[in-house]
DOGU-336111 format. One record per atom (N, C-alpha, C, O): residue in three letters; atom name; x, y, z. Coordinates in Angstrom, 2 decimals, decimal comma. Example, Ala and Ser with C-alpha at 12.3 -4.5 7.8 and 13.67 -1.06 7.14 Angstrom:
% residues 2
SITE  rest  atom        X        Y        Z
SITE   ALA     N    13,19    -5,69     7,80
SITE   ALA    CA    12,30    -4,50     7,80
SITE   ALA     C    13,20    -3,30     7,80
SITE   ALA     O    14,24    -3,32     8,46
SITE   SER     N    12,85    -2,25     7,08
SITE   SER    CA    13,67    -1,06     7,14
SITE   SER     C    12,90     0,03     7,87
SITE   SER     O    13,41     1,14     8,04
//
This chain:
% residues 99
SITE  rest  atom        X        Y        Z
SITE   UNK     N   -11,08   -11,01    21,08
SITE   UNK    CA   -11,51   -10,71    19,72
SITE   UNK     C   -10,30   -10,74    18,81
SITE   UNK     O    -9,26   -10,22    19,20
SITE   UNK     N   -10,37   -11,35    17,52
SITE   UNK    CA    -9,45   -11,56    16,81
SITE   UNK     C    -9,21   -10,13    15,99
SITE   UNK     O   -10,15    -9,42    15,63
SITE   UNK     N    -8,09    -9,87    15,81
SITE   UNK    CA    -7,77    -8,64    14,50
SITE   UNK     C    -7,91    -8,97    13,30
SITE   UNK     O    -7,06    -9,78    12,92
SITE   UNK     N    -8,81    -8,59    12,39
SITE   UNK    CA    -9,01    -8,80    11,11
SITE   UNK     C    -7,95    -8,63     9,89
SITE   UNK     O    -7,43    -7,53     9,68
SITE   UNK     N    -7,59   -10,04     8,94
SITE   UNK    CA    -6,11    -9,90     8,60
SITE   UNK     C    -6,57    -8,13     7,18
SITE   UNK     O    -7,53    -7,83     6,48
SITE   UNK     N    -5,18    -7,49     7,48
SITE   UNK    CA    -5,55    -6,22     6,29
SITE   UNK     C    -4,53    -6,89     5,29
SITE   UNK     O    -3,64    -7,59     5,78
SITE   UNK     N    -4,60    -6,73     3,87
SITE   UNK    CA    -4,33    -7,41     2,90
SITE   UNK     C    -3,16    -5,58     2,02
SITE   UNK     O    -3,59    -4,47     2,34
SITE   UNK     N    -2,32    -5,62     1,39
SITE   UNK    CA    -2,03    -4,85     0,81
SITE   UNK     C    -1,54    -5,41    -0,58
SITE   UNK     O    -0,91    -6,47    -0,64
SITE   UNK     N    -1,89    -4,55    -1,87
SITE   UNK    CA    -1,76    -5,07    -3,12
SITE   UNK     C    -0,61    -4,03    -3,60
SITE   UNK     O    -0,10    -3,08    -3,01
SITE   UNK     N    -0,47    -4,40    -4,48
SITE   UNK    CA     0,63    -3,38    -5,77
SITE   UNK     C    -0,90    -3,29    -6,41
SITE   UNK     O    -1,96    -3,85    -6,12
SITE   UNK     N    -0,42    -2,14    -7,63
SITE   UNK    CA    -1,07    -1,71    -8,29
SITE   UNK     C    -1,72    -2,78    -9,18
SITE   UNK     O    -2,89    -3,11    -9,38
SITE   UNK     N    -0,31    -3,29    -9,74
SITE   UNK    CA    -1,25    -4,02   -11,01
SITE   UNK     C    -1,58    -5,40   -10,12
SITE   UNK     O    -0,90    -6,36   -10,51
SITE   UNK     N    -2,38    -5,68    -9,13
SITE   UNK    CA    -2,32    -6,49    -7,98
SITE   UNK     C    -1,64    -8,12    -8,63
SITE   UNK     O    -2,40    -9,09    -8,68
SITE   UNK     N     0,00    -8,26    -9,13
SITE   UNK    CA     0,72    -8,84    -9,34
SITE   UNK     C     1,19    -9,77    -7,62
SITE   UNK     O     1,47   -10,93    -7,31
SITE   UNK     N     1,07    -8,54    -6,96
SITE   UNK    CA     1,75    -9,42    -5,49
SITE   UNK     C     0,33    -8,58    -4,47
SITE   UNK     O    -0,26    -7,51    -4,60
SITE   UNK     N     0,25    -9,69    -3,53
SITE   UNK    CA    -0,87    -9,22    -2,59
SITE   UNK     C    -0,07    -9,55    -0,66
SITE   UNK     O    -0,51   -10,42     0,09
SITE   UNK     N     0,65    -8,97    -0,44
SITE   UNK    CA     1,05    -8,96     1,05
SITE   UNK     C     0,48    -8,82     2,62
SITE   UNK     O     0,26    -7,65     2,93
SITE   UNK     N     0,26    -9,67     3,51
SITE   UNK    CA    -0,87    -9,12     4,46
SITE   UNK     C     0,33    -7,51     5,44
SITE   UNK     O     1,53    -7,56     5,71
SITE   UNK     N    -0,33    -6,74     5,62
SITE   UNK    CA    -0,11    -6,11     6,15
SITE   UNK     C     0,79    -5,73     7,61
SITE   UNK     O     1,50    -4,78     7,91
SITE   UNK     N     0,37    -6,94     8,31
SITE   UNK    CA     1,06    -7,44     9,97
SITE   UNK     C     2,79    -7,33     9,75
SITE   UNK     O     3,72    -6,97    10,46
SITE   UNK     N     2,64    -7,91     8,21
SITE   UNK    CA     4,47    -8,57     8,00
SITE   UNK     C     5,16    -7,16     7,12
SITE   UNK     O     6,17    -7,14     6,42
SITE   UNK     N     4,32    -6,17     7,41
SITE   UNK    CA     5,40    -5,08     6,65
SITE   UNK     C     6,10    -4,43     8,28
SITE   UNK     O     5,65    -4,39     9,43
SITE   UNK     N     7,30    -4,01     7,70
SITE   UNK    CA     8,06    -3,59     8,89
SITE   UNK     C     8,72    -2,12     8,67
SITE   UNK     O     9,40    -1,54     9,52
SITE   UNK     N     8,35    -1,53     7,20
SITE   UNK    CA     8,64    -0,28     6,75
SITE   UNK     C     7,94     0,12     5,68
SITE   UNK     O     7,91    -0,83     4,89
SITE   UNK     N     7,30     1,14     5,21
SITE   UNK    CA     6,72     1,85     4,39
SITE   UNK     C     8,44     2,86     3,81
SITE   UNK     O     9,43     2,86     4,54
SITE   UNK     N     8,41     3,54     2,54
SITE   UNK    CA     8,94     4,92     2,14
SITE   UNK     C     8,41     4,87     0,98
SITE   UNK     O     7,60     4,08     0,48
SITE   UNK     N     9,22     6,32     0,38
SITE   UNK    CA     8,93     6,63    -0,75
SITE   UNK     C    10,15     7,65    -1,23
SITE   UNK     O    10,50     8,68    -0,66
SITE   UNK     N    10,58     7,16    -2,23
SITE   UNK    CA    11,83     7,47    -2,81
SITE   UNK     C    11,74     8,83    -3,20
SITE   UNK     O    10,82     9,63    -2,99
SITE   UNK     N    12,89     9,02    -3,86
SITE   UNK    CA    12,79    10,86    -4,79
SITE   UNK     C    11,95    10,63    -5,83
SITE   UNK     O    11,55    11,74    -6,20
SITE   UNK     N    11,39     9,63    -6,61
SITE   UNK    CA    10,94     9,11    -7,78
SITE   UNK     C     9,37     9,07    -7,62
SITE   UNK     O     8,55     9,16    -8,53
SITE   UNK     N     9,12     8,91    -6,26
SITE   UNK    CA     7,66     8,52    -5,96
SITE   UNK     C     7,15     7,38    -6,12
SITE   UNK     O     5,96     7,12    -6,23
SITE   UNK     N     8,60     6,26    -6,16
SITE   UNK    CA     7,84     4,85    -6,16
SITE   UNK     C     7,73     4,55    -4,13
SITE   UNK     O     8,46     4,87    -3,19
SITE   UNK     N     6,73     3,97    -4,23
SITE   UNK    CA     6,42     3,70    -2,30
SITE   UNK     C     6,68     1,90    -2,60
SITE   UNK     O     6,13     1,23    -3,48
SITE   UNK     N     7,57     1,49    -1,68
SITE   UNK    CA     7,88     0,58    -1,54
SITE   UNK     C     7,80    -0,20     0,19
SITE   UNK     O     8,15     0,60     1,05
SITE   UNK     N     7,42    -1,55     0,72
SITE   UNK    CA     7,27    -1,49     1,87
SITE   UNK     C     8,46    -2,76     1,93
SITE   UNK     O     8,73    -3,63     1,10
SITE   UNK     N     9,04    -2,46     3,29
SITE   UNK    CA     9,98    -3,58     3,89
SITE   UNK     C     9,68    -5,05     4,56
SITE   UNK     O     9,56    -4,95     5,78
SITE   UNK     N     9,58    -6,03     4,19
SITE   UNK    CA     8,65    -7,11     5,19
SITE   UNK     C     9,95    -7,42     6,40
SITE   UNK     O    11,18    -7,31     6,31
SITE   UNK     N     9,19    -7,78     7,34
SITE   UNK    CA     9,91    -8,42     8,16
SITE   UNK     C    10,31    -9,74     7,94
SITE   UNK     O     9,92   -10,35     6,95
SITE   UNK     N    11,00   -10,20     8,73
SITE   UNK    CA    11,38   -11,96     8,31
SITE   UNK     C    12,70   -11,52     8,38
SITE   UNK     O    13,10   -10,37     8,58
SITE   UNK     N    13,61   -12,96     8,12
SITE   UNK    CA    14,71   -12,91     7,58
SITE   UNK     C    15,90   -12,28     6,44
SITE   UNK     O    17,11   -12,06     6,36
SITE   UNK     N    14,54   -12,16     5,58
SITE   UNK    CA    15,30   -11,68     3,96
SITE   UNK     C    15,22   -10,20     3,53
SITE   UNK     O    15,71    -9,53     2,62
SITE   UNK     N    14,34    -9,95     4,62
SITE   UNK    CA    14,42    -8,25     4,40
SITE   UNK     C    13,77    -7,95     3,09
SITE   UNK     O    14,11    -7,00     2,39
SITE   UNK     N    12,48    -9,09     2,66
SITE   UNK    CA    12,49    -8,74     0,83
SITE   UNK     C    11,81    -6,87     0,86
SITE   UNK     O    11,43    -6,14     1,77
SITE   UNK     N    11,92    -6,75    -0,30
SITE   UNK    CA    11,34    -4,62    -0,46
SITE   UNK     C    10,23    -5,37    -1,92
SITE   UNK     O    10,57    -6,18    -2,78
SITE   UNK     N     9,03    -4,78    -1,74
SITE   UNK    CA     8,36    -4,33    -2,82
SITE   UNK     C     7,82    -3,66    -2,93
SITE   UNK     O     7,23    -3,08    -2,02
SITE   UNK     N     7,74    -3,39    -4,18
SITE   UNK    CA     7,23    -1,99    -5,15
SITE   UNK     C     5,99    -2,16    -5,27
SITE   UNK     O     5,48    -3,03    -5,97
SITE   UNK     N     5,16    -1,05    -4,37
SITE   UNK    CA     3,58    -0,87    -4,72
SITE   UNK     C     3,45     0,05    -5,58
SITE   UNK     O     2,32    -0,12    -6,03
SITE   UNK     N     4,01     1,09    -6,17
SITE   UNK    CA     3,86     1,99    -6,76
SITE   UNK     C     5,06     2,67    -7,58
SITE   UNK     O     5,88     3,37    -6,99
SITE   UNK     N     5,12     2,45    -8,90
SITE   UNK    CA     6,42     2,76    -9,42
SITE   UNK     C     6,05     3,93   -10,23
SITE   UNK     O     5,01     4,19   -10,83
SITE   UNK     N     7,44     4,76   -10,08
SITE   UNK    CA     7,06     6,10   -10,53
SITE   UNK     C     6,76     6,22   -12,52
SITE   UNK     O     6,26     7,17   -13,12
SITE   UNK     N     7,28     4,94   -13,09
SITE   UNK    CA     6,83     4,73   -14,73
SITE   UNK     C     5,58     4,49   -14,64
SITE   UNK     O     5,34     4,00   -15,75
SITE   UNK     N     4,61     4,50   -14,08
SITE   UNK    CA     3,87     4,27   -14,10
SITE   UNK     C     2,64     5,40   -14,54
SITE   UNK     O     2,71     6,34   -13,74
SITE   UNK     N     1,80     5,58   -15,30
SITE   UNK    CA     1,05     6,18   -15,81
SITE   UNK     C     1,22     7,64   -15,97
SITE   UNK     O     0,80     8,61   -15,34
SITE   UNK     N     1,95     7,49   -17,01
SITE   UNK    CA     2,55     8,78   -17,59
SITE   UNK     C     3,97     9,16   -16,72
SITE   UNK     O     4,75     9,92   -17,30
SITE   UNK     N     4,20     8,86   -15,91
SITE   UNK    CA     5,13     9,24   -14,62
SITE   UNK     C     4,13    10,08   -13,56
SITE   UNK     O     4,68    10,73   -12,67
SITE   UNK     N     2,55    10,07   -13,65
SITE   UNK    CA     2,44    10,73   -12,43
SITE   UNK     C     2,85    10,60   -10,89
SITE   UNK     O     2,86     9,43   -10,51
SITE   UNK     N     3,20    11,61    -9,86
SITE   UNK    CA     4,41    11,12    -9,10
SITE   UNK     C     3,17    10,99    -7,87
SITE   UNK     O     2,29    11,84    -7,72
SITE   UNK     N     3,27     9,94    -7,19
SITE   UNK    CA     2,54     9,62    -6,20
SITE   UNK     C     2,31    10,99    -5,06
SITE   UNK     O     3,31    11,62    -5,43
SITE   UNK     N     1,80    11,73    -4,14
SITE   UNK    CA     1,40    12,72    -3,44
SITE   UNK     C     2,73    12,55    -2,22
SITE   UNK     O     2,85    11,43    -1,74
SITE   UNK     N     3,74    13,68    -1,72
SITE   UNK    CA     4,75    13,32    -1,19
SITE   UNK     C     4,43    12,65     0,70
SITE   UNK     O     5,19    12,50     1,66
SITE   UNK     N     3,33    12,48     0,54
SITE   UNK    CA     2,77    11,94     2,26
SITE   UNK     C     1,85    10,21     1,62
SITE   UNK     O     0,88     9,75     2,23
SITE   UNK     N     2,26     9,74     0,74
SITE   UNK    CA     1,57     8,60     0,23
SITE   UNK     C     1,70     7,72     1,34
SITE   UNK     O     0,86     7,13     2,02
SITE   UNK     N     3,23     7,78     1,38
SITE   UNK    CA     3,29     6,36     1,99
SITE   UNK     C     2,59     6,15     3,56
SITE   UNK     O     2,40     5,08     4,12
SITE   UNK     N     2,25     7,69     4,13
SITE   UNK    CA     1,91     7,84     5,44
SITE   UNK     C     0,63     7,66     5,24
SITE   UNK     O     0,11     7,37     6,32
SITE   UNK     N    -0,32     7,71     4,19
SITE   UNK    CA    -1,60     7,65     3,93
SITE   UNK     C    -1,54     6,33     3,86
SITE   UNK     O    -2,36     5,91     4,68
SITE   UNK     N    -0,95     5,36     3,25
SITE   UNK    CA    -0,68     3,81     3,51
SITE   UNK     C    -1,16     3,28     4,62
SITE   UNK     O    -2,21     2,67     4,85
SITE   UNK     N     0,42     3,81     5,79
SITE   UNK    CA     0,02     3,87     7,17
SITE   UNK     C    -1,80     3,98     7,69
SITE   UNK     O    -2,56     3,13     8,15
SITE   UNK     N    -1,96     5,11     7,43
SITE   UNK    CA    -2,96     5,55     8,40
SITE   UNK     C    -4,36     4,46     7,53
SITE   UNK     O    -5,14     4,07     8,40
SITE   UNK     N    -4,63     4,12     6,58
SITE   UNK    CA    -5,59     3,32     5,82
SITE   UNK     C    -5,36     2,08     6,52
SITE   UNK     O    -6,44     1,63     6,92
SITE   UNK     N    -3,99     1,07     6,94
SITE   UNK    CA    -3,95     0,27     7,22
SITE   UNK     C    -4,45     0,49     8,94
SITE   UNK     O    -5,40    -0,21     9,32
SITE   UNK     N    -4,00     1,17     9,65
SITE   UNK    CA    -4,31     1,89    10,84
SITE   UNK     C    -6,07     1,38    11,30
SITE   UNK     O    -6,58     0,61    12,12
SITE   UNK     N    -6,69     2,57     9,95
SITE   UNK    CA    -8,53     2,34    10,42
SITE   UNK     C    -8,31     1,22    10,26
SITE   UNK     O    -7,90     0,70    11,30
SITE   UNK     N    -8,44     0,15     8,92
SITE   UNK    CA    -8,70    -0,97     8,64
SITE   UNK     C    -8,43    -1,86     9,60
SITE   UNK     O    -9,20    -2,82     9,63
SITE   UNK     N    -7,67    -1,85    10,30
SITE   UNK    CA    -7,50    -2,81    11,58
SITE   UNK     C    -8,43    -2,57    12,47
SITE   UNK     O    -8,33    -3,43    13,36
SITE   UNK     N    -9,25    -1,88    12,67
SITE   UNK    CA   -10,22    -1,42    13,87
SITE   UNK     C   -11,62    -1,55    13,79
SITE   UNK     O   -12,58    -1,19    14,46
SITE   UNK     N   -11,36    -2,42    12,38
SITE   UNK    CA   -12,68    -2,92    12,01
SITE   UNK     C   -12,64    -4,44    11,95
SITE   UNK     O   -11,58    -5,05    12,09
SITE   UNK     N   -14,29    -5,27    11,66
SITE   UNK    CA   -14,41    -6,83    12,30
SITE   UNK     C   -14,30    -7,52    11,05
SITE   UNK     O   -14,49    -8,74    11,02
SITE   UNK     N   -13,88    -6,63     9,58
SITE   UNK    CA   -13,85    -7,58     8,10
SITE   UNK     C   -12,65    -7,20     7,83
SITE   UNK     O   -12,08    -6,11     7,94
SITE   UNK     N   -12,22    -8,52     7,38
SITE   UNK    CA   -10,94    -8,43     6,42
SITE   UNK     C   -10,73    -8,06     5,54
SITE   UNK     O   -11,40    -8,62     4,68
SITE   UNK     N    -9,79    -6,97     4,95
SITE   UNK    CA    -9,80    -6,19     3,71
SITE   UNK     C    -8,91    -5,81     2,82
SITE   UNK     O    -7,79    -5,90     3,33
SITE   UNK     N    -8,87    -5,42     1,71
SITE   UNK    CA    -7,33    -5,09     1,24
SITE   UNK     C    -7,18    -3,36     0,56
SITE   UNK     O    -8,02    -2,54     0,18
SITE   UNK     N    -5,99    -3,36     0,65
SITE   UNK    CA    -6,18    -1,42     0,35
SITE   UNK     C    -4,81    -1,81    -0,96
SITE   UNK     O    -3,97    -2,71    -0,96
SITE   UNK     N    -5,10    -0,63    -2,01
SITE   UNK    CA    -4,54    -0,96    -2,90
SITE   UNK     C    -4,73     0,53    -3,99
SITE   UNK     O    -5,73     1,15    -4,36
SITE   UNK     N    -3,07     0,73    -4,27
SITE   UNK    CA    -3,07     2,11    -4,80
SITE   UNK     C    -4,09     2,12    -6,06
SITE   UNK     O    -4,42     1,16    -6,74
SITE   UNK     N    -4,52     3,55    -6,18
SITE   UNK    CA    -5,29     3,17    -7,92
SITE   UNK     C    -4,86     4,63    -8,31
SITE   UNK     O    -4,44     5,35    -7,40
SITE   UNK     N    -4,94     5,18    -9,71
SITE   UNK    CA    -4,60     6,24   -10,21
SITE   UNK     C    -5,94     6,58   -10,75
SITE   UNK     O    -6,73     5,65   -10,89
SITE   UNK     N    -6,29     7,75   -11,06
SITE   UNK    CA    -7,57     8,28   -11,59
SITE   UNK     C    -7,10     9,51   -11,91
SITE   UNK     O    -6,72    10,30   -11,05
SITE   UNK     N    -7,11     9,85   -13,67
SITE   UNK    CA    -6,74    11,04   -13,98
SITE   UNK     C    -7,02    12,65   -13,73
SITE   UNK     O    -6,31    13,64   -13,90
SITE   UNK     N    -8,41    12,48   -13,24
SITE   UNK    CA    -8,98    13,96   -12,55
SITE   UNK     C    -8,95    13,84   -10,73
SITE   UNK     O    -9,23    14,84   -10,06
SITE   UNK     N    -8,54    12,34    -9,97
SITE   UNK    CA    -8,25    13,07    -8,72
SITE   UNK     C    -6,71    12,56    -8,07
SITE   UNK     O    -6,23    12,72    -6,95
SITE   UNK     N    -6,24    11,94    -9,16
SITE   UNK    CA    -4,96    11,28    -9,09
SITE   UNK     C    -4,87    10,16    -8,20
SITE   UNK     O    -5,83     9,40    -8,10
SITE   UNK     N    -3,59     9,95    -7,42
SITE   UNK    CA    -3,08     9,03    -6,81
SITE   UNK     C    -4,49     8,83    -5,23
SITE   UNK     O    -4,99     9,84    -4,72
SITE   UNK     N    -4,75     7,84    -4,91
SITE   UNK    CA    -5,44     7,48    -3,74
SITE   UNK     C    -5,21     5,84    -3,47
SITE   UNK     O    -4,72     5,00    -4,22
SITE   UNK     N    -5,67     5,73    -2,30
SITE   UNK    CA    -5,31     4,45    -1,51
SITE   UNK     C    -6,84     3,76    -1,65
SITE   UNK     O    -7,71     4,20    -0,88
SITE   UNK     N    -7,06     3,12    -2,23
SITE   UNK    CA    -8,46     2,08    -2,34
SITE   UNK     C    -8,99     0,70    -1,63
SITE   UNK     O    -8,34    -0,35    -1,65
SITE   UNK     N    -9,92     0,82    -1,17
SITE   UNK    CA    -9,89    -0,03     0,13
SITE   UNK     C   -11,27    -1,15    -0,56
SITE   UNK     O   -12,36    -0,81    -1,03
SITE   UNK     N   -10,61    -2,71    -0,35
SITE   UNK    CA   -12,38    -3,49    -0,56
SITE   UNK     C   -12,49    -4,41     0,46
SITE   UNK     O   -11,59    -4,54     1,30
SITE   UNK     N   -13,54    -5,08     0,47
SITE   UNK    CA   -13,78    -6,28     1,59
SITE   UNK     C   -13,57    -7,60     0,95
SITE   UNK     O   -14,10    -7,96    -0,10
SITE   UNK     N   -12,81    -8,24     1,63
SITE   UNK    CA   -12,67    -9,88     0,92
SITE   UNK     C   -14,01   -10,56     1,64
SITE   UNK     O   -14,30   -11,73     1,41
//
């Protein structure tokens, strides 16, 4: 059985990365969460920058909620993408759709 590819976006879904090729998640003092790809070039991007809507500061376990979203999503038979969103009455969350 094949693993279903998981898709990860930035916010303003500017860049869309599959998931397999990240090789690090963090999250700075600032609360921007940034992931490491594997490969050669070591590139870093910014899913979540802390200028970002008003400066609210992402929840200090984000990036592990990343983790664990990409985690289920693999254990399922559709391909999908998870992608931060902000919402002023429940704040920062990880948002998941089906391609």
């Amino acid at each position: 059985m094949a693993v279903p590819d998981v898709w990860v976006a930035k916010e303003d879904g500017s860049d869309i990365i599959r998931a397999a090729a990240i090789a690090g998640v963090g999250r700075d003092y600032n609360g921007n969460v940034t992931v490491r790809l594997s490969g050669g070039e070591q590139a870093v991007v910014t899913l979540v920058s802390d200028d970002s809507h008003g400066g609210s500061r992402t929840p200090d376990d984000f990036h592990r909620q990343l983790l664990r979203m990409i985690t289920e999503l693999s254990d399922t038979s559709e391909p999908a993408m998870v992608r931060p969103a902000h919402d002023e009455r429940d704040g920062w969350r990880w948002q998941t759709e089906s391609l």
